[in-house]
PAVEX-632718 format. One record per residue (C-alpha): x, y, z. Coordinates in nm, 3 decimals, always signed. Layout:
[[X, Y, Z]]
...
//
This chain:
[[+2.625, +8.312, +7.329]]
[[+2.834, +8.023, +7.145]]
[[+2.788, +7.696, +7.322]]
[[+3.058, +7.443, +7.262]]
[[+2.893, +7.130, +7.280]]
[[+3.032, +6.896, +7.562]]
[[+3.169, +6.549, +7.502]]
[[+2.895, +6.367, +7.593]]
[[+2.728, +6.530, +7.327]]
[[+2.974, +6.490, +7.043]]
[[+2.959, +6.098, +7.128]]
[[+2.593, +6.081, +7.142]]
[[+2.631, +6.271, +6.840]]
[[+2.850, +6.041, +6.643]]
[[+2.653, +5.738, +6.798]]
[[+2.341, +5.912, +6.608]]
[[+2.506, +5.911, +6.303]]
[[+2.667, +5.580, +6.313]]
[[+2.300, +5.460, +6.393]]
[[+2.164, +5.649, +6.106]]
[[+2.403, +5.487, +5.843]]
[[+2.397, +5.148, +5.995]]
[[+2.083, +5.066, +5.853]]
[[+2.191, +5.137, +5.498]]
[[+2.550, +4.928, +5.587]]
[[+2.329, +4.656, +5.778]]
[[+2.084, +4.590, +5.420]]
[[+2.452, +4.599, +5.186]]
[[+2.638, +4.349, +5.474]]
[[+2.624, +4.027, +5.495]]
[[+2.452, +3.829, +5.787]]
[[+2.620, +3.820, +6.072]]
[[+2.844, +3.479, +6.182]]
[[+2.972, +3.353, +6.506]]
[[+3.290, +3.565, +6.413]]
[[+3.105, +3.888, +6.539]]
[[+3.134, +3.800, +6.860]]
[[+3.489, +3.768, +6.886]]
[[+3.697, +4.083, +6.995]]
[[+3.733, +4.379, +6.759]]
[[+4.077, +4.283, +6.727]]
[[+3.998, +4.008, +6.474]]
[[+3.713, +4.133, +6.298]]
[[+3.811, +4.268, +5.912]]
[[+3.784, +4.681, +5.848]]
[[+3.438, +4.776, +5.757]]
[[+3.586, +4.956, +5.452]]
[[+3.743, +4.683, +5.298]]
[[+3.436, +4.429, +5.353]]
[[+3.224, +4.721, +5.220]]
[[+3.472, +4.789, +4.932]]
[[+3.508, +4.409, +4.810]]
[[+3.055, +4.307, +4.813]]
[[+3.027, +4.611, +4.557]]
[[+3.289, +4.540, +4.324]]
[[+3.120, +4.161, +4.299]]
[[+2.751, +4.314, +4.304]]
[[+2.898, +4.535, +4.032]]
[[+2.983, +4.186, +3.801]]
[[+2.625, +4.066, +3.854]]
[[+2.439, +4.381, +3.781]]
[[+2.634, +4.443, +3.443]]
[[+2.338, +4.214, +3.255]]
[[+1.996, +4.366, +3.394]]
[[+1.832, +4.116, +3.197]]
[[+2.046, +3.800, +3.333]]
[[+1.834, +3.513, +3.470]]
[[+1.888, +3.149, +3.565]]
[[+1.537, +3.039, +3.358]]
[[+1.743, +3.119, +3.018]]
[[+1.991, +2.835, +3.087]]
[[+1.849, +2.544, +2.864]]
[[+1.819, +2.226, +3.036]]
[[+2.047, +1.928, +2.992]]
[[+1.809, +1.711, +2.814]]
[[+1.696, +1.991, +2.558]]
[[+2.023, +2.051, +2.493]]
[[+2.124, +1.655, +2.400]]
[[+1.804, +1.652, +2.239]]
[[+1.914, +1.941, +1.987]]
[[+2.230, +1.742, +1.908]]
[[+2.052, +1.429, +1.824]]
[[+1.840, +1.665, +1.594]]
[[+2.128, +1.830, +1.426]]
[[+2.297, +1.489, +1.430]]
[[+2.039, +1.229, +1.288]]
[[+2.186, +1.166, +0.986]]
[[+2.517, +1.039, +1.087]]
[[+2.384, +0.870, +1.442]]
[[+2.018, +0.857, +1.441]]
[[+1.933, +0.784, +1.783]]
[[+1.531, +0.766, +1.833]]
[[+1.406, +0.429, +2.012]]
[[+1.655, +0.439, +2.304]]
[[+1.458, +0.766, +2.447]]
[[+1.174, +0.795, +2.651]]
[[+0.840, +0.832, +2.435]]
[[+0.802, +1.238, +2.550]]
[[+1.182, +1.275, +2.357]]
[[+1.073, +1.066, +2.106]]
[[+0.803, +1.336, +2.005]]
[[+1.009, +1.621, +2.040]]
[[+1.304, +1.496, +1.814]]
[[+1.056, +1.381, +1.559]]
[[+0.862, +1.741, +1.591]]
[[+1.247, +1.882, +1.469]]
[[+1.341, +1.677, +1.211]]
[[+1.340, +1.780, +0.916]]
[[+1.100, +1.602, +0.624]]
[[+1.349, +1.581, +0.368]]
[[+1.614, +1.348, +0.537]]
[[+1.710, +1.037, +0.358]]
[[+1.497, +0.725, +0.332]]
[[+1.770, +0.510, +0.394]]
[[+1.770, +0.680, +0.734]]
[[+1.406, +0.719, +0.801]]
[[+1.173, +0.423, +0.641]]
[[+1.259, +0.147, +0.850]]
[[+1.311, +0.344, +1.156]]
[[+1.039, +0.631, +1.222]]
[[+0.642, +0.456, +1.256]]
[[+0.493, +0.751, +1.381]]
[[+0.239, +0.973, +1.144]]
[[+0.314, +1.270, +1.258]]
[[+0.650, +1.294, +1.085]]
[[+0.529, +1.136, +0.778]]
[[+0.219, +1.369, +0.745]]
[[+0.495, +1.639, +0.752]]
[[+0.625, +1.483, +0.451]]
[[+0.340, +1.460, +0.271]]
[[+0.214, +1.788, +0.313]]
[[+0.543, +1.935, +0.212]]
[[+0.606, +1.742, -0.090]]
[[+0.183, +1.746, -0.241]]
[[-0.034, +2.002, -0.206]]
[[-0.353, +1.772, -0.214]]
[[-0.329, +1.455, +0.023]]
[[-0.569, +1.204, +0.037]]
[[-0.503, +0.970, +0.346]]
[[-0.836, +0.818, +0.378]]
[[-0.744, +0.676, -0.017]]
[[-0.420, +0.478, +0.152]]
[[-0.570, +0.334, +0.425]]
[[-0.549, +0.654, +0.662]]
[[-0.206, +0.578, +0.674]]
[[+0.047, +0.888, +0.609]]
[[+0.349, +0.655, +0.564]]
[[+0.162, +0.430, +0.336]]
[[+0.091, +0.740, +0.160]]
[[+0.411, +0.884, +0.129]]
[[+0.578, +0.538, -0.008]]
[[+0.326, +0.510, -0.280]]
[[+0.281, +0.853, -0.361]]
[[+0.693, +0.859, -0.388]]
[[+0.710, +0.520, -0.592]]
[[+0.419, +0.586, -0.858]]
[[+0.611, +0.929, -0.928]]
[[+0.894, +0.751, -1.011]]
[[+0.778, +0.513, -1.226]]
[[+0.563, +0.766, -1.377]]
[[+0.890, +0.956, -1.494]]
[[+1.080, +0.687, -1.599]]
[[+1.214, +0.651, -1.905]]
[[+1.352, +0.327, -2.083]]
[[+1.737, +0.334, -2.135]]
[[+1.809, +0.637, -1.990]]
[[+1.657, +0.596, -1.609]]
[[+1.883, +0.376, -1.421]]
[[+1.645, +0.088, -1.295]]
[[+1.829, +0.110, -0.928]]
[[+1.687, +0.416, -0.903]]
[[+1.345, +0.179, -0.799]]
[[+1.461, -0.143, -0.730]]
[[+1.675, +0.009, -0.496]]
[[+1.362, +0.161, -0.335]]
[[+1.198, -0.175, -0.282]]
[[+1.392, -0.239, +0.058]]
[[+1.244, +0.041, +0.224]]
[[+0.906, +0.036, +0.116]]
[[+0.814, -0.311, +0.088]]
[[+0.613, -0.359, +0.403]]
[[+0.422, -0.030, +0.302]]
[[+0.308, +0.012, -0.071]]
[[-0.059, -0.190, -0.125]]
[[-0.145, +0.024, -0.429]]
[[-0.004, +0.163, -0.712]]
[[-0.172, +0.377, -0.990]]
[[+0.016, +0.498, -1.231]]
[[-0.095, +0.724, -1.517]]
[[+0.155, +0.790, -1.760]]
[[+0.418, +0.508, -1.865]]
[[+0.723, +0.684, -2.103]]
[[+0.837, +0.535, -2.373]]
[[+1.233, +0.525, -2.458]]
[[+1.361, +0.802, -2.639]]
[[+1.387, +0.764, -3.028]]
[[+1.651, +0.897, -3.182]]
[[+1.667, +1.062, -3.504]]
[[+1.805, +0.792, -3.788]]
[[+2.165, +0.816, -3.888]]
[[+2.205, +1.059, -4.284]]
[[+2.242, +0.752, -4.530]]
[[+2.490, +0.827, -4.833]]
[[+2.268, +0.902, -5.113]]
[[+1.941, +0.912, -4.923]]
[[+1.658, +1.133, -5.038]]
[[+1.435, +1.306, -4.808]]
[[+1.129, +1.270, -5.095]]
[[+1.193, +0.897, -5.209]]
[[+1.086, +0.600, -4.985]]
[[+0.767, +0.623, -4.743]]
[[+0.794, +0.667, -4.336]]
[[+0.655, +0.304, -4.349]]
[[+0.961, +0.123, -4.519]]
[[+1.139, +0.326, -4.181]]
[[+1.247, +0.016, -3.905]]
[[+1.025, +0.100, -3.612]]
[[+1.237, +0.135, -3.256]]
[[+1.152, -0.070, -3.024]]
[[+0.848, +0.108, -2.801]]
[[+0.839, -0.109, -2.485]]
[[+0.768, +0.076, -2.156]]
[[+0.915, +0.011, -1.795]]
[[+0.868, -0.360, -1.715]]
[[+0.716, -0.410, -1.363]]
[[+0.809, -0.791, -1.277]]
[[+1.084, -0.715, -1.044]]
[[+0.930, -0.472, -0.875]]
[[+0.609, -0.627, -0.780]]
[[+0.764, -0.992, -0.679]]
[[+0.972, -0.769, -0.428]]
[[+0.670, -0.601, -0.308]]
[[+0.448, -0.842, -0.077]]
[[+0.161, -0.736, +0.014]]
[[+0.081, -0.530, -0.275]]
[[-0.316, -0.553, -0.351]]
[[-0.401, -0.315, -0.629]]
[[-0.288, -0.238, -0.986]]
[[-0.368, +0.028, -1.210]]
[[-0.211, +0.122, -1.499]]
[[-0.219, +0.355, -1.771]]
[[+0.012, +0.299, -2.065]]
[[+0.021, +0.662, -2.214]]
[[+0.165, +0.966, -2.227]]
[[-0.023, +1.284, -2.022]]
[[+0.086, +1.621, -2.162]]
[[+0.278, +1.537, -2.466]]
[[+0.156, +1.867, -2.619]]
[[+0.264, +1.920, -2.961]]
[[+0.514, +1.644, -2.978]]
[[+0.173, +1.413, -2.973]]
[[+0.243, +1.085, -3.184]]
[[+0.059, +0.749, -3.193]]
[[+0.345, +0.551, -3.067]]
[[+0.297, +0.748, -2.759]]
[[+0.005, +0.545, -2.685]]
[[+0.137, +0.213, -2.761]]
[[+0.108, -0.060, -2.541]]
[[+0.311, -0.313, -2.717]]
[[+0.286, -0.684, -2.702]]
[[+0.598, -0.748, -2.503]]
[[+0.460, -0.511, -2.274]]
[[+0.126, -0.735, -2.245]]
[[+0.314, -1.089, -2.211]]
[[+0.530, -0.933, -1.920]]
[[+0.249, -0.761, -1.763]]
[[+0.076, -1.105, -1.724]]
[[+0.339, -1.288, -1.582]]
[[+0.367, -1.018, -1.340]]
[[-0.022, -1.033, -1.237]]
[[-0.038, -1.409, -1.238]]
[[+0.292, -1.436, -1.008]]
[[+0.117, -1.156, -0.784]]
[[-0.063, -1.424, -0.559]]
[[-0.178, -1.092, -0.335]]
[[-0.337, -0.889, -0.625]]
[[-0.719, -0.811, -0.540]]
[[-0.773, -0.513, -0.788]]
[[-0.646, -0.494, -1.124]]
[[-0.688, -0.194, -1.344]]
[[-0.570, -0.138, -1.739]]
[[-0.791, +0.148, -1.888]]
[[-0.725, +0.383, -2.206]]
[[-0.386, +0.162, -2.312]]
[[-0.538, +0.052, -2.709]]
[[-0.608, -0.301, -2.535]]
[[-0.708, -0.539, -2.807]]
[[-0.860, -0.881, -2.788]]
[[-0.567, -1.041, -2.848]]
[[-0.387, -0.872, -2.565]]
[[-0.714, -0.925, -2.328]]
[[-0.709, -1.309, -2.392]]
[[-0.291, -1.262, -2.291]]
[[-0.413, -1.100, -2.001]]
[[-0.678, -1.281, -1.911]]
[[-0.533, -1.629, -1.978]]
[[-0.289, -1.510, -1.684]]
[[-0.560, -1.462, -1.439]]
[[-0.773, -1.764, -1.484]]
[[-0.760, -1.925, -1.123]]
[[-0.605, -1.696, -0.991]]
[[-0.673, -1.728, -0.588]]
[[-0.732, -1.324, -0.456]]
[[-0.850, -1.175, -0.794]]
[[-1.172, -0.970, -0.699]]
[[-1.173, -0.674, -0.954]]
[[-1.099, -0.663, -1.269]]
[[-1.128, -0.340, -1.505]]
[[-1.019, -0.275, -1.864]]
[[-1.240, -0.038, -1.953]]
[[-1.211, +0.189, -2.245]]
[[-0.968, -0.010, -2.445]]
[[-1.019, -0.195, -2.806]]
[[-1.198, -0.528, -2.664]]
[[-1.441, -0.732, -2.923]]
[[-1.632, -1.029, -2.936]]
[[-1.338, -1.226, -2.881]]
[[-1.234, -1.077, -2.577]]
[[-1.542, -1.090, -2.405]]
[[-1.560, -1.425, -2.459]]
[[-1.217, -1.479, -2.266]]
[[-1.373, -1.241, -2.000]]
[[-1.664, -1.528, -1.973]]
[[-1.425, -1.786, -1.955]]
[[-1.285, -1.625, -1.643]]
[[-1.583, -1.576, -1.461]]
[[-1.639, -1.971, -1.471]]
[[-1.280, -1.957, -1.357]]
[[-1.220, -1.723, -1.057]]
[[-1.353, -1.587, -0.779]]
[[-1.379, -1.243, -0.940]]
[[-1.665, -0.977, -0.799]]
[[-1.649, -0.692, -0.998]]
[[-1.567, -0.673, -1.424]]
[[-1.567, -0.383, -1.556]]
[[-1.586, -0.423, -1.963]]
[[-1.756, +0.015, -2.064]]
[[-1.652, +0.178, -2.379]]
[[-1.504, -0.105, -2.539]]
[[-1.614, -0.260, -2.892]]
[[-1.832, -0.606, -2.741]]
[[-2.167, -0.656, -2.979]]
[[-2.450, -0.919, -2.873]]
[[-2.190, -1.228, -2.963]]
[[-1.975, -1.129, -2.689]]
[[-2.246, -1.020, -2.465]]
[[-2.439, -1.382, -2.505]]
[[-2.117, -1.533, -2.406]]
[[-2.096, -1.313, -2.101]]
[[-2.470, -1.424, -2.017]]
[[-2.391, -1.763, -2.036]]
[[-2.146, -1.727, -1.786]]
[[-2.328, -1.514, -1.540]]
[[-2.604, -1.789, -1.568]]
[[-2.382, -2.004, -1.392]]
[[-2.178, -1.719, -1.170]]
[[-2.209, -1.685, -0.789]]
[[-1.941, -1.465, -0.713]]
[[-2.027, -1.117, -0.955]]
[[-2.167, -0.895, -0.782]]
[[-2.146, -0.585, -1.047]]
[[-2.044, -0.613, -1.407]]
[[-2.049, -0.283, -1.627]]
[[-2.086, -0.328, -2.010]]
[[-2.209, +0.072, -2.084]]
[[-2.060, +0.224, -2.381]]
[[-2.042, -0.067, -2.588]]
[[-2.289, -0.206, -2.918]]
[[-2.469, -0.517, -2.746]]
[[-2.835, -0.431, -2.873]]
[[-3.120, -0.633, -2.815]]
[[-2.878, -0.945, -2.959]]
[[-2.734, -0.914, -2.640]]
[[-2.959, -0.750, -2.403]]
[[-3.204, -1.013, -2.387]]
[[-2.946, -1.267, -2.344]]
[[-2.809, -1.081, -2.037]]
[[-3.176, -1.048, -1.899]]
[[-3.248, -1.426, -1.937]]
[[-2.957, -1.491, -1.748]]
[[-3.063, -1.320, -1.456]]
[[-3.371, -1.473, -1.416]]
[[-3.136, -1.766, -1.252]]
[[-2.842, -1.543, -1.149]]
[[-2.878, -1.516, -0.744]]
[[-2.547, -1.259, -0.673]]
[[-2.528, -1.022, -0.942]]
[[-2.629, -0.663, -0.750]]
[[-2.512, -0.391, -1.033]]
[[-2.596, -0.399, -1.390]]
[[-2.493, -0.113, -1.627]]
[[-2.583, -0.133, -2.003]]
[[-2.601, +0.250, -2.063]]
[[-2.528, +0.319, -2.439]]
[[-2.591, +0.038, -2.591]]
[[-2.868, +0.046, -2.843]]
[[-3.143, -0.132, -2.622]]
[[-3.479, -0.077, -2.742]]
[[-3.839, -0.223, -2.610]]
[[-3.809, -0.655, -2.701]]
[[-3.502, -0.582, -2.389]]
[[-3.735, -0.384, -2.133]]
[[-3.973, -0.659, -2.245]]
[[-3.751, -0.938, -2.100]]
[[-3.642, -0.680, -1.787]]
[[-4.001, -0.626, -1.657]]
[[-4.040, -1.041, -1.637]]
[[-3.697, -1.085, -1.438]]
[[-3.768, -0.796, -1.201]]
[[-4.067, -1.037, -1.084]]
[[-3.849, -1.301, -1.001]]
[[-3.537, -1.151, -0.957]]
[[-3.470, -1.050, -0.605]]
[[-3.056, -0.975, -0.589]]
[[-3.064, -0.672, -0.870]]
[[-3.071, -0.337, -0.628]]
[[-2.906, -0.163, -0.930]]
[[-2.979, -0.083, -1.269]]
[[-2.898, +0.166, -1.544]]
[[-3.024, +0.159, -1.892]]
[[-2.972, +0.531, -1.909]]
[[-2.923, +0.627, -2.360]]
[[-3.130, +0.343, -2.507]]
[[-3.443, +0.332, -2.737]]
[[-3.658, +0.173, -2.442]]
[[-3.993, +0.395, -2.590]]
[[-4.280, +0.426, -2.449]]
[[-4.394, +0.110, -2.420]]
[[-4.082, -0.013, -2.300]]
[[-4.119, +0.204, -2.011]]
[[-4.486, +0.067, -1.922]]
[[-4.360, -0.277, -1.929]]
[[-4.065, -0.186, -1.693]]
[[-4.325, -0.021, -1.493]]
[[-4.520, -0.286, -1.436]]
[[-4.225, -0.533, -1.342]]
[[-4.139, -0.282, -1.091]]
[[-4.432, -0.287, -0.947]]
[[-4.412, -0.666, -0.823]]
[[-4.052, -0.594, -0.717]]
[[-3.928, -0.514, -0.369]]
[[-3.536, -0.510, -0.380]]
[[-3.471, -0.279, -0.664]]
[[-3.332, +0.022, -0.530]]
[[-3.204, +0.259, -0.798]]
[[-3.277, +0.247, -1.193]]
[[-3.181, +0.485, -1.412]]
[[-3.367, +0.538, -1.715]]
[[-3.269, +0.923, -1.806]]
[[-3.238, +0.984, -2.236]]
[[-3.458, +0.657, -2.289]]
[[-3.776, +0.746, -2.450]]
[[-4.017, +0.658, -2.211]]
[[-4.306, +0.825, -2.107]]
[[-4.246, +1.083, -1.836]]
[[-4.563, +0.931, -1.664]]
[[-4.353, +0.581, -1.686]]
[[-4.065, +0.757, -1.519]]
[[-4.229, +0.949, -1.237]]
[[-4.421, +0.608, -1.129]]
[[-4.095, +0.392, -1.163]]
[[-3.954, +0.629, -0.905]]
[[-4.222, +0.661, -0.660]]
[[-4.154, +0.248, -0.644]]
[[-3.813, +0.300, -0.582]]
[[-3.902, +0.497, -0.316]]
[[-4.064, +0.305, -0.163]]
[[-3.853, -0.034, -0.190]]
[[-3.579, +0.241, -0.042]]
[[-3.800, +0.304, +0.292]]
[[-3.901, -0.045, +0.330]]
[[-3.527, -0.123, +0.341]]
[[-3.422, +0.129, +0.582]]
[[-3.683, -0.018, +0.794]]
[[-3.561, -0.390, +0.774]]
[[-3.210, -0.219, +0.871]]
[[-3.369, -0.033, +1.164]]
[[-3.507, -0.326, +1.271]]
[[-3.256, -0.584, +1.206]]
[[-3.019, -0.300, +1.460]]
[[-3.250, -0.306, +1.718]]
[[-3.304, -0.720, +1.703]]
[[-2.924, -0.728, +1.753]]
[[-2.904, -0.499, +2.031]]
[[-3.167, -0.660, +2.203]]
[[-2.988, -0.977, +2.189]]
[[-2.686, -0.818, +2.297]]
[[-2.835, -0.730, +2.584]]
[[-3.004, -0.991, +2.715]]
[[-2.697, -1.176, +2.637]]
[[-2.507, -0.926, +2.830]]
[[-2.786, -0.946, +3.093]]
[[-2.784, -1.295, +3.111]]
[[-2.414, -1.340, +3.141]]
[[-2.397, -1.084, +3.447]]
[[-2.713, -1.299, +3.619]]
//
């Protein structure tokens, strides 16, 4: 029988179902305000509220992926302009050191100097611009400095390429602004030369009359470094190579010339350099009359400490201008190998290190002193109380020199190095050395390979050395541990 469900039912019914979808209305609605309890009268039709939240949940949910943590932040956003920006405005010191990094972690290396020099310090960027620009960087060679690195690096490579009439000299001068408080060394290895040009046809000229000699030679002078190294000051170190590195087959003498107008400017330069410490001129054809230009510039000169100009052209005559400045300066090291000094010029340098107490190491190897000079040199240091380093490999020595030797290393007791490596010192040479070394406690190192002595000679010679080597690191150990004692008891006695 069909029962027709009673109004009380049909309510309770609908009541049912409006609880049943309530829930799913109540989680989609918003929360309810004071306006629900007001009468029905004012409240808005479910259908429309209902209606008008899913068309705006619809806007939201078109990006699945949307999220307020992709919205960059103010500051990252100003810090990207000043970035893209530096060139024209570049803004850097006014921001807070954490900005500071991060625009100099963006920049990019190759920006102009005139932008960066004077105004980023920090080594981050300019080890950035190092390692972009060379493959190989040495920053323990610069001081551990990257900028100081970058600035010489960058200046040596341009004098290195440039060329005499044809280089505009602004191109380095107008460098010197931006660099000057920077650049303490500069080593260059290569000066050019200015480009000859082939003569002009003469009317009537034969190619096979005349000789290339009755030719007018063009003018060979090389970059002239006066301007640039008064504007530079606190440069310390100099060293040049006048030359020509991978000339190939276009190889010609002239390449190598390093001409006498080059030498008088170069020592006006070096004597105006009141800050020069280290000067180097190696492998430029130096004669003795350009060493006594050179060296005439240097006499007295106040921060001199180093001076090299090895494996040039330099006689008798030069190292007599090289003992004239040691009676003259306050220079440490001279450096004098592979040149062309015989035992005239090596008495004269005796004479003078008689008298010396500054030298500390002086290098004559490679030259033709002989015994002439050898002996000469080894009387000398039988009074000398500084000199420290003695080489005189290659240069003829035989025994009447080892004679002399084995008496100073008795009395001598500066010498910690010496090398007489490529001599005739024979066999009984190397006994008398032997025996001089035996009454010797500072000599440290001597070097006595391709010398003729007795292999006997040699192995006792170093077992003396070794042992002058232990007693030293002894005196250091102890000498440490004296002056941290008296540190702290100082210490001790200052908190007491």
């Amino acid at each position: 029988m069909l029962q027709v469900p009673s109004m009380q039912d049909s309510g309770s019914n609908r009541s049912s179902t409006s609880a049943q979808e309530r829930p799913s209305s109540a989680s989609q609605a918003p929360p309810p305000t004071s306006q629900a309890t007001k009468p029905s009268s004012m409240t808005l039709p479910a259908k429309s509220k209902t209606s008008s939240f899913r068309r705006m949940r619809r806007i939201i949910a078109e990006d699945p992926e949307w999220s307020l943590a992709i919205v960059p932040l103010l500051t990252e956003l100003c810090i990207q302009h000043i970035v893209q920006n530096f060139h024209n405005n570049p803004i850097l010191k006014q921001l807070l050191p954490e900005h500071q990094q991060k625009v100099l972690n963006h920049l990019a290396p190759d920006l102009p100097l005139t932008v960066t020099a004077n105004l980023i310090d920090h080594e981050s960027y300019w080890q950035r611009c190092c390692m972009q620009r060379w493959p190989v960087c040495h920053v323990a060679e610069h001081g551990g400095s990257w900028k100081r690195m970058f600035f010489e690096r960058h200046l040596e490579n341009l004098l290195r390429h440039f060329i005499p009439g044809t280089t505009d000299p602004a191109v380095i001068l107008d460098l010197l602004p931006l660099c000057r408080n920077y650049v303490r060394r500069i080593r260059v290895d290569q000066f050019l030369p200015p480009v000859r040009l082939p003569p002009p046809p003469h009317a009537g000229d034969h190619s096979d009359s005349g000789s290339e000699g009755e030719l007018e030679e063009p003018i060979m002078d090389h970059y002239q470094l006066g301007n640039l190294v008064a504007g530079l000051s606190h440069l310390e170190e100099l060293d040049l190579v006048y030359g020509v590195k991978d000339c190939g087959m276009n190889f010609e003498w002239n390449l190598f010339l390093f001409t006498y107008h080059d030498c008088h400017s170069l020592a006006a330069t070096i004597k105006a350099c009141h800050t020069l410490k280290v000067f180097r001129l190696t492998r430029s054809k130096v004669d003795d009359d350009k060493a006594r230009i050179l060296i005439r510039s240097l006499l007295d000169h106040p921060a001199l400490e180093e001076l090299d100009l090895s494996h040039n052209l330099i006689g008798d005559r030069g190292a007599r201008g090289a003992a004239k400045l040691l009676l003259h300066s306050r220079l440490r090291v001279l450096n004098l190998a592979n040149n062309q000094i015989r035992g005239p010029g090596a008495q004269s340098l005796a004479h003078a290190l008689a008298y010396n107490t500054n030298l500390i190491s002086l290098n004559l190897r490679l030259n033709c002193i002989e015994d002439e000079g050898g002996q000469a040199i080894a009387h000398a240091l039988q009074t000398n109380k500084c000199l420290t380093t003695l080489h005189l490999g290659g240069n003829e020595l035989s025994e009447p020199t080892a004679t002399i030797l084995s008496q100073v290393f008795t009395v001598n007791t500066t010498l910690t190095s010496i090398n007489l490596s490529c001599n005739h010192i024979g066999q009984d040479g190397g006994k008398q050395l032997l025996e001089g070394i035996l009454d010797n406690k500072t000599l440290l190192e001597f070097d006595l390979r391709l010398s003729d002595i007795a292999q006997e000679s040699e192995y006792l010679i170093g077992q003396a050395l070794c042992a002058n080597r232990e007693a030293a690191r002894q005196r250091t150990l102890n000498s440490n541990h004296l002056m941290s004692s008296i540190t702290a008891k100082n210490l001790y006695n200052s908190v007491g």
